[in-house]
N, CA, C and O atoms as a GROMACS GRO file, in nm:
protein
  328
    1UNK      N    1  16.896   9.151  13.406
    1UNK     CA    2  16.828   9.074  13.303
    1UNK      C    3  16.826   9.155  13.174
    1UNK      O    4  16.778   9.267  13.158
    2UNK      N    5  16.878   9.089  13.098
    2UNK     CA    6  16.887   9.162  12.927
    2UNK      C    7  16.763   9.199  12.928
    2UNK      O    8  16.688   9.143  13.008
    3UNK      N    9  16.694   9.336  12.816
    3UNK     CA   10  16.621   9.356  12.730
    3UNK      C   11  16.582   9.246  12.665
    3UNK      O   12  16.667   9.208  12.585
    4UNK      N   13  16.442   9.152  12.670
    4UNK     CA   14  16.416   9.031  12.622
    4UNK      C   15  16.278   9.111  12.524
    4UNK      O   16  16.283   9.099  12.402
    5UNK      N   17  16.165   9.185  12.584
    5UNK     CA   18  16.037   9.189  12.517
    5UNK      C   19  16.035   9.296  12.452
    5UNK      O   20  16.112   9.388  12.479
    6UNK      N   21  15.951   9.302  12.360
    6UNK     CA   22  15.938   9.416  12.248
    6UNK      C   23  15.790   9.456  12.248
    6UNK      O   24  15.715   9.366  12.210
    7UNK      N   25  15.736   9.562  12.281
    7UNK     CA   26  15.610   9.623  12.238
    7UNK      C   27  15.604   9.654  12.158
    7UNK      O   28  15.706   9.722  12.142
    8UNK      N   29  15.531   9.658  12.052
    8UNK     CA   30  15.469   9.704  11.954
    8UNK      C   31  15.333   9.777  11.963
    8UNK      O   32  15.239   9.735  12.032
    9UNK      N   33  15.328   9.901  11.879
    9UNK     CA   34  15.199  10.014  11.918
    9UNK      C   35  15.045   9.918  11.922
    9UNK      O   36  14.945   9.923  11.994
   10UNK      N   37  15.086   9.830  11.806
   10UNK     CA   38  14.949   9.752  11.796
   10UNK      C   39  14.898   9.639  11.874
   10UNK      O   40  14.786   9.588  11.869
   11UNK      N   41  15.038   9.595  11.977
   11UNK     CA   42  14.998   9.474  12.076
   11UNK      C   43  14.951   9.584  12.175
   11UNK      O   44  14.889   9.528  12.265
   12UNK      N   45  14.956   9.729  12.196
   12UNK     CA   46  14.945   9.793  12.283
   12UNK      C   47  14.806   9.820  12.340
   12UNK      O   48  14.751   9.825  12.450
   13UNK      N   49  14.765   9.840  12.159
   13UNK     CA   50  14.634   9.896  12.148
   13UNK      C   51  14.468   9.766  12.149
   13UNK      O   52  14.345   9.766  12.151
   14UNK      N   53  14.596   9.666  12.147
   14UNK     CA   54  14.497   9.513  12.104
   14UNK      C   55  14.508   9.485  12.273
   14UNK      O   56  14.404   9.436  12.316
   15UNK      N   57  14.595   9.502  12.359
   15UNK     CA   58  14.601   9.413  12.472
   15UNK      C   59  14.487   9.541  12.571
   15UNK      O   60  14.426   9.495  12.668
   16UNK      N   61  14.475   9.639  12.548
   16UNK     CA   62  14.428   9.780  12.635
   16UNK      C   63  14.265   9.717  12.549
   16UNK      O   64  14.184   9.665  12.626
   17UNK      N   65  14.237   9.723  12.434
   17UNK     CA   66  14.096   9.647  12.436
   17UNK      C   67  14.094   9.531  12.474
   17UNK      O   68  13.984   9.508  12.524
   18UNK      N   69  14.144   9.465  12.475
   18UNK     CA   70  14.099   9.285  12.578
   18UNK      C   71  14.097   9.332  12.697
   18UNK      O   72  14.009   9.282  12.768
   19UNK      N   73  14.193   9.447  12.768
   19UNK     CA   74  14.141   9.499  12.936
   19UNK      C   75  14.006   9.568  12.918
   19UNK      O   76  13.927   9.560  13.012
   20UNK      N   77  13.985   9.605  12.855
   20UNK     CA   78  13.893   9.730  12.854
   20UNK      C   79  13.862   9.902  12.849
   20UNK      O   80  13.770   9.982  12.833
   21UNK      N   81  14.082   9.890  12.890
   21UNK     CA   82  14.142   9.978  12.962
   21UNK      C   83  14.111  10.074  12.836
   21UNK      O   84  14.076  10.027  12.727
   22UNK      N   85  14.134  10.258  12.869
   22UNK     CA   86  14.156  10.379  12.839
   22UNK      C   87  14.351  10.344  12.820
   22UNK      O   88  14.431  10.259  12.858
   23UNK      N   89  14.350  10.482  12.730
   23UNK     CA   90  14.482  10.526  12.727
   23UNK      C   91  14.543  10.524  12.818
   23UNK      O   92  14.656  10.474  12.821
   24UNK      N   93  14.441  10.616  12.985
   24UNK     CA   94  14.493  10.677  13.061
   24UNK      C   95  14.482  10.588  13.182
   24UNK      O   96  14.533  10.617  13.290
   25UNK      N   97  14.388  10.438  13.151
   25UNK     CA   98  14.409  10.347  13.225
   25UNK      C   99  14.544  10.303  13.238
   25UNK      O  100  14.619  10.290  13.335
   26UNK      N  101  14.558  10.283  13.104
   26UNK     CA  102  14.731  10.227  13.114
   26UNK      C  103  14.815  10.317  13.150
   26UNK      O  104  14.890  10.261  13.230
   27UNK      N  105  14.850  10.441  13.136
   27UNK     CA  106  14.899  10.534  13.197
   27UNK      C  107  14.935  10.506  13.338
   27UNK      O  108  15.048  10.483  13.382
   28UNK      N  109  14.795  10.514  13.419
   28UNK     CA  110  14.781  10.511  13.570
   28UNK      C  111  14.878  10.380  13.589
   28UNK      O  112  14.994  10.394  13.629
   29UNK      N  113  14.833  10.273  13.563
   29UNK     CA  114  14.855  10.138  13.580
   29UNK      C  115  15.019  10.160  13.565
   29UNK      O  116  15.085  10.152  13.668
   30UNK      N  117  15.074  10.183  13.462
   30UNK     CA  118  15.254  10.174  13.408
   30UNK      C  119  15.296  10.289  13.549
   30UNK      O  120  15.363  10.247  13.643
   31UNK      N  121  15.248  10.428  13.544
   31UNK     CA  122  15.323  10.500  13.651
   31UNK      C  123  15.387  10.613  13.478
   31UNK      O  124  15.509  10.624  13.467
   32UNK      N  125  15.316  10.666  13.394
   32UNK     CA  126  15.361  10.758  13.287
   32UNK      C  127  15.216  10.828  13.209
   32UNK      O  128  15.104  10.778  13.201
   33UNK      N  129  15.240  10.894  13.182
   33UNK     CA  130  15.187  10.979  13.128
   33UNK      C  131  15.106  10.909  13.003
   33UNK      O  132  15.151  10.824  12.926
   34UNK      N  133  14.937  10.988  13.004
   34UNK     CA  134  14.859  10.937  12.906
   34UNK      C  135  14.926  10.955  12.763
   34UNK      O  136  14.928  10.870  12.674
   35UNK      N  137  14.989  11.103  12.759
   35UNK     CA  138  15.042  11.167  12.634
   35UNK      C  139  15.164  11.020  12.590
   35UNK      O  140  15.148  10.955  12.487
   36UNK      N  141  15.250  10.998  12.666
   36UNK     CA  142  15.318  10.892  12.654
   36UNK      C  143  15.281  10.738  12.553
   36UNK      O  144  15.340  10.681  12.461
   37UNK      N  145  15.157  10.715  12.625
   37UNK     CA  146  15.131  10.593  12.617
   37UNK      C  147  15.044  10.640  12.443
   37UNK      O  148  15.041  10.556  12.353
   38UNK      N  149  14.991  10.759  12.427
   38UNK     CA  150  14.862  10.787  12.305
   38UNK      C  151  15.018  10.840  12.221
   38UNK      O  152  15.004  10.774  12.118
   39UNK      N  153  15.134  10.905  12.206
   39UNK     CA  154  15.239  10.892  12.114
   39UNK      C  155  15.286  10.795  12.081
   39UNK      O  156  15.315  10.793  11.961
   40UNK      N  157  15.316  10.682  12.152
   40UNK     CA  158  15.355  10.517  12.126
   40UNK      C  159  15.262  10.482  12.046
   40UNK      O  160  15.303  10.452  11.933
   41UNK      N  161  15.123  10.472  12.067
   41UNK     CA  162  15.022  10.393  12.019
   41UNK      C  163  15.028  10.452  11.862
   41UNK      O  164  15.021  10.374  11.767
   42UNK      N  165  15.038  10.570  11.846
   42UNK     CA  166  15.004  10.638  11.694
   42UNK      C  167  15.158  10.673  11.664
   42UNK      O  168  15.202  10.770  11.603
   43UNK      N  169  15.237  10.553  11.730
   43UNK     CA  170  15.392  10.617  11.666
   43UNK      C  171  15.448  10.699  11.639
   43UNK      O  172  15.542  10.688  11.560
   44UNK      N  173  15.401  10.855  11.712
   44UNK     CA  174  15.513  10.942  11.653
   44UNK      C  175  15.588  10.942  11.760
   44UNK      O  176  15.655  11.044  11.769
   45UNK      N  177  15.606  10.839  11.872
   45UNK     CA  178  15.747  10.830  11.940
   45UNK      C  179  15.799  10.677  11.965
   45UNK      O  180  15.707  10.599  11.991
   46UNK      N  181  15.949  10.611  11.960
   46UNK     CA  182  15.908  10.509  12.059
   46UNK      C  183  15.979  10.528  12.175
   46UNK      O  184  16.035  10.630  12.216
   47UNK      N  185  15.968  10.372  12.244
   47UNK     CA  186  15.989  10.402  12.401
   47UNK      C  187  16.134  10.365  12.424
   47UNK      O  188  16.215  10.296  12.361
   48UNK      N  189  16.138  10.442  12.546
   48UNK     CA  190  16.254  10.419  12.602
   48UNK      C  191  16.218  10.276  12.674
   48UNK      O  192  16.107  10.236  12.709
   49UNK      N  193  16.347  10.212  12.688
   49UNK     CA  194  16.310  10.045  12.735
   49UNK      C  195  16.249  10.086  12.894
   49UNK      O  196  16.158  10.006  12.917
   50UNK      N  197  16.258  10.136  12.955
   50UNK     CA  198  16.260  10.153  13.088
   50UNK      C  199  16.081  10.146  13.065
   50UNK      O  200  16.017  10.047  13.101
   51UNK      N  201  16.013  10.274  12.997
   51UNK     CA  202  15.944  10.298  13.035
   51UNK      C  203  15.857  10.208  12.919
   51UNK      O  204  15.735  10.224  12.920
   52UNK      N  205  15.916  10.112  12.819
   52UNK     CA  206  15.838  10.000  12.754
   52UNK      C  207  15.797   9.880  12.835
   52UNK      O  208  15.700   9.807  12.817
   53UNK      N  209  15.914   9.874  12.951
   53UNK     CA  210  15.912   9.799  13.085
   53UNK      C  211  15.749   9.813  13.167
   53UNK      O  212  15.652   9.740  13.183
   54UNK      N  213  15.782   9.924  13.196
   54UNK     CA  214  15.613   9.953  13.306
   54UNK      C  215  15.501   9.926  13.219
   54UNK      O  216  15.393   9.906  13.275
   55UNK      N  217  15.505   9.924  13.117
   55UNK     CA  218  15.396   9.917  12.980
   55UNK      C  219  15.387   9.772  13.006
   55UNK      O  220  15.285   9.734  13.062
   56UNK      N  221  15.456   9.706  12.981
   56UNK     CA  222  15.468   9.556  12.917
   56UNK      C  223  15.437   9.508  13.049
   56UNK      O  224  15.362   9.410  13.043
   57UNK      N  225  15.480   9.554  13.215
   57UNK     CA  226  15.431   9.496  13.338
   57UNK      C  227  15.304   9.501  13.360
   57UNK      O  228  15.238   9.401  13.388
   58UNK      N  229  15.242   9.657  13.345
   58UNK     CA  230  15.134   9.674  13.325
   58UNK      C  231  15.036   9.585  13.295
   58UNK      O  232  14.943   9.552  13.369
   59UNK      N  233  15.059   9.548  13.189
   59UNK     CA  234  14.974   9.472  13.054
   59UNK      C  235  14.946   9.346  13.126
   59UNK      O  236  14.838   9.303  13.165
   60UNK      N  237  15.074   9.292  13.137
   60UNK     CA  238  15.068   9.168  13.200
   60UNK      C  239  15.018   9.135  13.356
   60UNK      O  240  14.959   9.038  13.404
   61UNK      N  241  15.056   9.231  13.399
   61UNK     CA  242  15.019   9.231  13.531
   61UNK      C  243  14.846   9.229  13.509
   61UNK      O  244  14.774   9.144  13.562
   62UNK      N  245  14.804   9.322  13.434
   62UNK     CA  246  14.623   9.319  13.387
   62UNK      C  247  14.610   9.216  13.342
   62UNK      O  248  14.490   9.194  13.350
   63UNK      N  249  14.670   9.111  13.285
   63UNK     CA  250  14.572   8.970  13.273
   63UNK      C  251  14.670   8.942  13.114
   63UNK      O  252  14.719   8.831  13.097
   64UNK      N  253  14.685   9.029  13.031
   64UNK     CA  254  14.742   8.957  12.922
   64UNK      C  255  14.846   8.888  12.887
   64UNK      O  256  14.911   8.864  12.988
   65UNK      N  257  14.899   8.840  12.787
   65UNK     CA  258  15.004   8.774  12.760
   65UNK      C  259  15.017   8.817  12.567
   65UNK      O  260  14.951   8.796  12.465
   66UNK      N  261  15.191   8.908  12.620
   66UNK     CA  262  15.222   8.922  12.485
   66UNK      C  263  15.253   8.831  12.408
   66UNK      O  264  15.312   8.750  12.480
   67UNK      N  265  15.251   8.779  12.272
   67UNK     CA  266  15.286   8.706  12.184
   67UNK      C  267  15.450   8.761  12.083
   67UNK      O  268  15.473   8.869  12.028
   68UNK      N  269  15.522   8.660  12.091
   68UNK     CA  270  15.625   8.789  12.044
   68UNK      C  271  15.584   8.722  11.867
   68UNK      O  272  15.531   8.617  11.831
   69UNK      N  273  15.645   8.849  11.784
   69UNK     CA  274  15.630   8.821  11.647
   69UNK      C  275  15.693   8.680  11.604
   69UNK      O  276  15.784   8.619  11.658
   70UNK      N  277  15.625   8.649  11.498
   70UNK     CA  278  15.664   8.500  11.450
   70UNK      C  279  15.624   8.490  11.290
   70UNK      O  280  15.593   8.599  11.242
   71UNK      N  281  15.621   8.378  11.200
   71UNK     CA  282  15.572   8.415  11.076
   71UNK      C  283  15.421   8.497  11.040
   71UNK      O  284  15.369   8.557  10.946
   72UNK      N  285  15.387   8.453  11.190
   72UNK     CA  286  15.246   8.486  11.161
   72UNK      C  287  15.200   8.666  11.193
   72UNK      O  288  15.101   8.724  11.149
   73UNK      N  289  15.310   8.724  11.283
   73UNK     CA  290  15.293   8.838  11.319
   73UNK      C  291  15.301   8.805  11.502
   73UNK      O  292  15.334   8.692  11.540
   74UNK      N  293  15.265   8.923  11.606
   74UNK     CA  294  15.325   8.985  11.652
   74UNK      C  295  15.139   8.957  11.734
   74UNK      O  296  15.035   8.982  11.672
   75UNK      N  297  15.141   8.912  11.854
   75UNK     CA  298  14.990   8.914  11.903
   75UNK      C  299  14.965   8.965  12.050
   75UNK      O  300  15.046   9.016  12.128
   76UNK      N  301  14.835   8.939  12.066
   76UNK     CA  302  14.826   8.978  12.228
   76UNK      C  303  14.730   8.859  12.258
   76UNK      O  304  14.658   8.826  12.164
   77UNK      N  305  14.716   8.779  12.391
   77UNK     CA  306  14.590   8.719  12.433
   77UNK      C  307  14.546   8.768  12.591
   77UNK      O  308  14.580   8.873  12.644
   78UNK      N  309  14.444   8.640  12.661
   78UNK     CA  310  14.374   8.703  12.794
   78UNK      C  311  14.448   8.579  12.841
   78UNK      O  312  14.454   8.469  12.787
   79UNK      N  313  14.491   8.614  12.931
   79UNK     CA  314  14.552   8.508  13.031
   79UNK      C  315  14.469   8.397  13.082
   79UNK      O  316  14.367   8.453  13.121
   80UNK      N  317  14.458   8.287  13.100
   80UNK     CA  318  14.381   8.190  13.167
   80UNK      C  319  14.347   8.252  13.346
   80UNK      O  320  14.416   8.297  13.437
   81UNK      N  321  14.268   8.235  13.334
   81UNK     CA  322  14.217   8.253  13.496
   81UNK      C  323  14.323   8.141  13.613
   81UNK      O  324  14.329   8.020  13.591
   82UNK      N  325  14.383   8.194  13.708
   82UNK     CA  326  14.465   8.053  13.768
   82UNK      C  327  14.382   8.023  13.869
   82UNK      O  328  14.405   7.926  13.941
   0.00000   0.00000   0.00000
């Protein structure tokens, strides 16, 4: 399956407050390092797709749903309860 989703530091940091989650929540959760996930967030690195992968499963797997950018920008929401 192609490379389809794109993280961005700020859907990172918007979707980890709608969990509630720590840095190092998401850390645990993806399977990488807190340092990892707190360099993404304040951009002085980005990710390798692999490990933007466990991020973005993560996330989703916790309840959210990325928004991909559009005129309006680039979002995060809370998943509906199923």
């Amino acid at each position: 399956m192609p490379h389809a989703k794109i993280l961005l530091p700020a859907q990172c940091r918007g979707a980890r407050g709608l969990l509630g989650w720590s840095q190092g929540d998401l850390a645990d959760r993806a399977g990488v390092s807190r340092s990892t996930v707190k360099d993404f967030e304040t951009e002085r690195h980005a990710l390798h797709h692999s490990t933007e992968r466990l991020l973005i499963d993560a996330l989703e797997t916790g309840g959210v749903a990325l928004i991909p950018p559009d005129d309006a920008g680039a979002g995060v929401r809370l998943k509906l309860a199923s």
